[in-house]
C-alpha positions in Angstrom: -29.2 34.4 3.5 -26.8 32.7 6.0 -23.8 31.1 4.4 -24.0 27.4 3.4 -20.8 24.9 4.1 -20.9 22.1 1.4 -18.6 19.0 1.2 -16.1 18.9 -1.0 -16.2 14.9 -1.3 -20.1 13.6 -0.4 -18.4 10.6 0.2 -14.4 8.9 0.0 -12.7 8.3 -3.1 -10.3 5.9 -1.9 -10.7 3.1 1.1 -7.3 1.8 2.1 -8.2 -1.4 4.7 -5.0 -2.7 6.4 -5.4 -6.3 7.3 -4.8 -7.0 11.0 -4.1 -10.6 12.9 -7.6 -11.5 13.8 -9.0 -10.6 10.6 -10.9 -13.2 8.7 -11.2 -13.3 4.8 -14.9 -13.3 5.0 -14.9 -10.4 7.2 -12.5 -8.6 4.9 -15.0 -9.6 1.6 -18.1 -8.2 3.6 -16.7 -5.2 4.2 -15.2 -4.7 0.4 -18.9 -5.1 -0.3 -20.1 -2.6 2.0 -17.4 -0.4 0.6 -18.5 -0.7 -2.8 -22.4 -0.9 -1.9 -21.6 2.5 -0.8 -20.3 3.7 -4.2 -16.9 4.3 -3.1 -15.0 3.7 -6.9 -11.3 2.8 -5.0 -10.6 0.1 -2.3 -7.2 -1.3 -1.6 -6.6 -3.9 1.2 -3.0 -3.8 2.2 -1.4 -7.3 3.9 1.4 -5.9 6.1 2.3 -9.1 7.2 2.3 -11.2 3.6 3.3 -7.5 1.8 0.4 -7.9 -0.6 -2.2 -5.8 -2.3 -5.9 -6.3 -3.3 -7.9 -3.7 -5.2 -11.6 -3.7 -5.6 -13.7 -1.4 -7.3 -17.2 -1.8 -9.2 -15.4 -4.5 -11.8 -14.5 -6.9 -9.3 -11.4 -7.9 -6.8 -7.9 -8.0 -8.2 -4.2 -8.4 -7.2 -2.8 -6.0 -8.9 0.8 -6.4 -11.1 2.7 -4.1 -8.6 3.1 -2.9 -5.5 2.1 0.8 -6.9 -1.8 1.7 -6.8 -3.0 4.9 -7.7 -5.9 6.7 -8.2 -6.6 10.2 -10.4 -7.7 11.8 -7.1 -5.0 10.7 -4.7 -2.0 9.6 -7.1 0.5 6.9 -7.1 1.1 5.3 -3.9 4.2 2.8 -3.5 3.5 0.1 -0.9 7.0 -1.6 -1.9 8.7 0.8 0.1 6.0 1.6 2.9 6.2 -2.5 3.5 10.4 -1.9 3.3 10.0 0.4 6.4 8.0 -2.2 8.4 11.8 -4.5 7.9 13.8 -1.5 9.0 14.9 -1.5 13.1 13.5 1.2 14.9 15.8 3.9 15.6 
């Protein structure tokens, strides 16, 4: 019998969206949907340019208390500082 590759994940824990310019909150909203149509139990939109946070999963959409999200796959993720490097001059 040949050997058999299975996934390890049959489909992503985690969705991180990162707004751009031309994105347009309905736009963003569908695709949230899609996301969670597809039974993906994490999204988080990250707002580069207003350094916010949404989360959505199966309960709804949410800004969250902080700018740490984390999820028991993946772990804690601190946006504060990854937005604090967009502020720093390049080198």
């Amino acid at each position: 019998m040949p050997h058999q590759k299975t996934p390890v994940l049959v489909r992503p824990d985690l969705v991180i969206e990162v707004v751009s310019p031309d994105d347009k909150p309905l736009e963003m909203l569908e695709k949230i949907g899609d996301y969670q149509a597809a039974g993906i139990p994490h999204i988080w939109v990250a707002d580069p340019y207003q350094r916010t946070l949404m989360e959505a999963d199966q309960a709804g959409i949410r800004r969250p208390p902080t700018l740490v999200l984390a999820t028991p796959l993946v772990g804690e993720v601190d946006f504060a500082s990854l937005f604090q490097q967009l502020d720093e001059p390049p080198e």
